[in-house]
N, C-alpha and C positions, 0 to 999 in steps of 0.2 A: 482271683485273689491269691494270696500268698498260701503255702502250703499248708497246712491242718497246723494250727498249733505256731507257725512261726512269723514272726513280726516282719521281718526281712525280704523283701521281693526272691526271689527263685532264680538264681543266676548259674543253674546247672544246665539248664537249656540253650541247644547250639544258636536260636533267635537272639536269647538274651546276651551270648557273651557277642554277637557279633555285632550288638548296638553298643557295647562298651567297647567294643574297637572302633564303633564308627564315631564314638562321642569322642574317644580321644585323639584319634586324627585329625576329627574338626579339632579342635581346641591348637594343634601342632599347626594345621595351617592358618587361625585366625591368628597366632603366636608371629609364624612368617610372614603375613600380610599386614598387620599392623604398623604403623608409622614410627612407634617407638620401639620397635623389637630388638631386641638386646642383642641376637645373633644375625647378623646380617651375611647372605651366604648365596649360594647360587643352588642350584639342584641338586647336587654329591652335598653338602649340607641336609637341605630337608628331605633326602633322599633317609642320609643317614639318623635326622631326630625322627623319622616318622617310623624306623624300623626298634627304633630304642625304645617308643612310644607304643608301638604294637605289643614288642618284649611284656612291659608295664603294664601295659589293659589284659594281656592275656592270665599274667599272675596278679592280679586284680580278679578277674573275673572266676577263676582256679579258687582264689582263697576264698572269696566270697561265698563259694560255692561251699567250699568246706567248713566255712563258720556257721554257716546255715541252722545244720542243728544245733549246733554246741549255743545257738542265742536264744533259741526258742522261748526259753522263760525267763527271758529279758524283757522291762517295758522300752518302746519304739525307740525313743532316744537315745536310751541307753545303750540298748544294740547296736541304733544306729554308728553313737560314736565311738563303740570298738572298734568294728567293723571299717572305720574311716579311718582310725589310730593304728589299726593293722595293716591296712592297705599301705598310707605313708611312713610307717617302717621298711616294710618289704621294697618300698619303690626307694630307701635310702642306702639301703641295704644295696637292692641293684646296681643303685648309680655308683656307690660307694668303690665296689668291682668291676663297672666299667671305669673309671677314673684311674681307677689302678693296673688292671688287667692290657688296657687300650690306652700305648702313650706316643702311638705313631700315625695312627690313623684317624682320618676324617673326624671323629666324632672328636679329638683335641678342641674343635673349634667350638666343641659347647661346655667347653671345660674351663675355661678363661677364669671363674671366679676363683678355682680352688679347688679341693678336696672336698671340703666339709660345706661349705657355700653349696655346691653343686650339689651336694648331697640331699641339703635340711632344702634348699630352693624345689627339686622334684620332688620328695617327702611333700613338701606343704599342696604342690598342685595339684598330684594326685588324688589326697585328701579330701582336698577341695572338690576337686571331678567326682571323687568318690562318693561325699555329701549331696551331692548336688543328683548324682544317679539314684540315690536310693529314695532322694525324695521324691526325684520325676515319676520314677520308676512304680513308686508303690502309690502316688496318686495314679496313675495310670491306671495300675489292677485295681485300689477301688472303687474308679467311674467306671470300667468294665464291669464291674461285679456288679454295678447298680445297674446297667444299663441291661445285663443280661437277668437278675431280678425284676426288672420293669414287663421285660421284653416276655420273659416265663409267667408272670402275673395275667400281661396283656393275653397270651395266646389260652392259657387255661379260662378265664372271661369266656374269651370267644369260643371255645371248640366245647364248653358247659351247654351254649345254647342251641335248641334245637326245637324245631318249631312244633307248640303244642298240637295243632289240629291234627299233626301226621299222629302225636302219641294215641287222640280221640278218637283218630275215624282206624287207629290198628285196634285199640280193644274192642271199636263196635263189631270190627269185621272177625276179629276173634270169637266175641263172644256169640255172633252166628254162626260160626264156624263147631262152638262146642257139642252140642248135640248132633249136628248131623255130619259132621267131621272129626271127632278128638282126636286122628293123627296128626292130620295138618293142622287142628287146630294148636297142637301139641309143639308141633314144628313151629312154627308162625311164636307164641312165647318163647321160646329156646332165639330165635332170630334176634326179638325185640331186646330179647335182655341182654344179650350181647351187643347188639345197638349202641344201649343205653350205659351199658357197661362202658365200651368206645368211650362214649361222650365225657361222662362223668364220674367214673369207675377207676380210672389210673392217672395215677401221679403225672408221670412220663409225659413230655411234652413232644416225643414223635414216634412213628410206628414204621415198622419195615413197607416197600410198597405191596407185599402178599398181602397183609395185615390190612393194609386200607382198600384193597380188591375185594378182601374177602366179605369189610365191612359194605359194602359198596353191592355188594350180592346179595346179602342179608336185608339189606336197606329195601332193594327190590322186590324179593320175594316175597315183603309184604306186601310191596304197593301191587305184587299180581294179586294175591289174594284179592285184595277190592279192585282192583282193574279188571280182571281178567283177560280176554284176548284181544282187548285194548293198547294193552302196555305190549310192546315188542321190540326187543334189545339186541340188538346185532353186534357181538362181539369180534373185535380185528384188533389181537394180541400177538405182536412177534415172538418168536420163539425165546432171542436171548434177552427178555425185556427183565431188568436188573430186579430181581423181585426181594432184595435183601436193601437196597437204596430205602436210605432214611429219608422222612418228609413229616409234616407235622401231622402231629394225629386229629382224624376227622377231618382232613384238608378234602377229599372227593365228595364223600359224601352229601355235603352241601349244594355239588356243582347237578348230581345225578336227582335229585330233590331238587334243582329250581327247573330240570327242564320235565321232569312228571309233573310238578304243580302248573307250570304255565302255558308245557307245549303237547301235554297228552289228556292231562287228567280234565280239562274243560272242554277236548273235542268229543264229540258223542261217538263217531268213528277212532278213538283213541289214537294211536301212533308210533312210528319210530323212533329209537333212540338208536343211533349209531356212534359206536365206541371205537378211536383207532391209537395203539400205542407204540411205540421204539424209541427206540434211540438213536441222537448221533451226537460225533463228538462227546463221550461221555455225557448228555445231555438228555435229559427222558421228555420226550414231546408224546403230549395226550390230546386227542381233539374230540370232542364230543359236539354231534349234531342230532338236534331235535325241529319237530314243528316249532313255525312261530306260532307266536299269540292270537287268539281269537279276533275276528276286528274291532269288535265290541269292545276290546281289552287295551290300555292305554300301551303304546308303543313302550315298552322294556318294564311293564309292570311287573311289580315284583323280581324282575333281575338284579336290579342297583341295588339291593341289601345285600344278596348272595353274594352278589360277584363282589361287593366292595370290602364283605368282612372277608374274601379270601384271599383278596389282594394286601389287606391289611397283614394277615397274618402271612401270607409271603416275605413279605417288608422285615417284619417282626423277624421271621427266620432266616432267611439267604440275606438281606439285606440288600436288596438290589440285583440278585443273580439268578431272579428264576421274576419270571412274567404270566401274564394272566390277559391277552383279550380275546374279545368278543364280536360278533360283527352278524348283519342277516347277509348269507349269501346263496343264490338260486332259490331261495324263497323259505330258505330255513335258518334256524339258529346256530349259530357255529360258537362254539367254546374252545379256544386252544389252551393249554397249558404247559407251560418249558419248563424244567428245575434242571438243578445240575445233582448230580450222584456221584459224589465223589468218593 
């Protein structure tokens, strides 16, 4: 969206002035490609309106920048047409002292109308360019702003839920825990509620990658509690693994909860979970292996939720730049995960 308070798209940002250069460029060459173009010319011509034309976008882009706050409590229109009314002064103003300034060279050949013709002619186009950016421009930021409101809605949904049986079978295992344990039974609350906290507890739609290890530890050290030497987790963490790398919060958690519920917690001899992390190319690759599923248990039961809500919120966040599959290889369950950490 536009900045706190201001009706006017943000045209102080080096992206934005450099799509008002690219907008007025096109418009110089659709000007020379058209059939009826009023200055007919070879290269040293568009060489020279397209330098005139950068001139103009750039103190375009400059004012715009600095009317910014001074419109702030203007309604849209209104701003909008100072801010057009200012720009096609300033571009009259320019032309007015090139016309004057420049009576030998090249750019004579875009001067043919006149003084004043030449002047109000790039006044009016500019304008127009100028109207026409501020509209493009501020629809633009607010189907962003909606899309990233959709997008923040969708992932808070998903990262609220968490599967009730884990919350029942922790207090059961708590609450046998209290009398003939109260440290750990002690411990084992302290974990949960940071948990739960994780899930449901903060605003914030992502968390450093420490932050979601740490949850991810917690998550576990319940499920030893009722596993006991069952559950066994074999960690393989590189040393420089980006542990400040934003990703969405509760994103792991999910992945370490579908392979206890379906590749440990149903075998009577429990099992491994093998964790391996790094990086390459600025890119955080996570691979977790577990047992597969019982035979008794339908081929990927229970996976297709997990893995589908985390693929989703992938989507939701990188938008196509971080992946999620899955596959059985050598007779266990392989989970990979790529994002990027930028």
């Amino acid at each position: 969206m536009s900045r706190s308070g201001q009706p006017l798209p943000d045209f102080c940002r080096p992206p934005r002035i450099a799509a008002v250069c690219g907008i007025t460029q096109l418009a110089v060459v659709l000007l020379f490609l058209s059939p009826l173009g009023v200055h007919p010319g070879g290269l040293t011509t568009f060489l020279a309106a397209s330098a005139f034309a950068q001139w103009l976008a750039l103190s375009a882009a400059v004012l715009l920048c600095r009317l910014g706050p001074a419109l702030a409590g203007l309604p849209l229109p209104l701003a909008s047409a100072v801010a057009a009314t200012s720009v096609g002064t300033v571009s009259a103003l320019a032309a007015w002292l090139l016309y004057v300034l420049d009576r030998e060279s090249q750019y004579r050949a875009l001067q043919h109308l006149g003084a004043v013709q030449f002047s109000l002619g790039t006044a009016l186009m500019m304008a127009l360019l100028c109207a026409v950016m501020l509209r493009y421009f501020y629809v633009r930021e607010q189907w962003q702003a909606q899309v990233k409101a959709n997008a923040a809605a969708a992932l808070q949904a998903l990262q609220a839920r968490i599967n009730p049986h884990f919350l029942f079978n922790s207090m059961n295992t708590i609450a046998a825990l209290v009398r003939k344990d109260a440290a750990t039974a002690e411990r084992a609350i302290e974990d949960l509620s940071d948990l739960f906290r994780a899930a449901l507890g903060d605003e914030r739609a992502d968390a450093s990658l420490a932050e979601e290890l740490q949850v991810v530890r917690q998550y576990l050290a319940i499920e030893q509690l009722r596993l006991g030497a069952r559950l066994r987790v074999d960690w393989h963490l590189t040393e420089d693994l980006p542990l400040q790398c934003r990703l969405p919060r509760l994103l792991l958690q999910p992945l370490f909860e579908n392979a206890v519920l379906h590749g440990i917690a149903p075998r009577p001899e429990g099992g491994e979970i093998r964790v391996t992390a790094d990086t390459a190319d600025g890119r955080l690759r996570l691979r977790l292996c577990n047992p597969l599923p019982l035979a008794d248990e339908p081929a990927g039961a229970g996976h297709g939720h997990a893995l589908a809500s985390v693929t989703r919120r992938l989507e939701l966040y990188y938008g196509g730049r971080a992946r999620l599959q899955s596959a059985r290889e050598d007779g266990r369950f392989v989970t990979r995960l790529e994002l990027p950490c930028d």
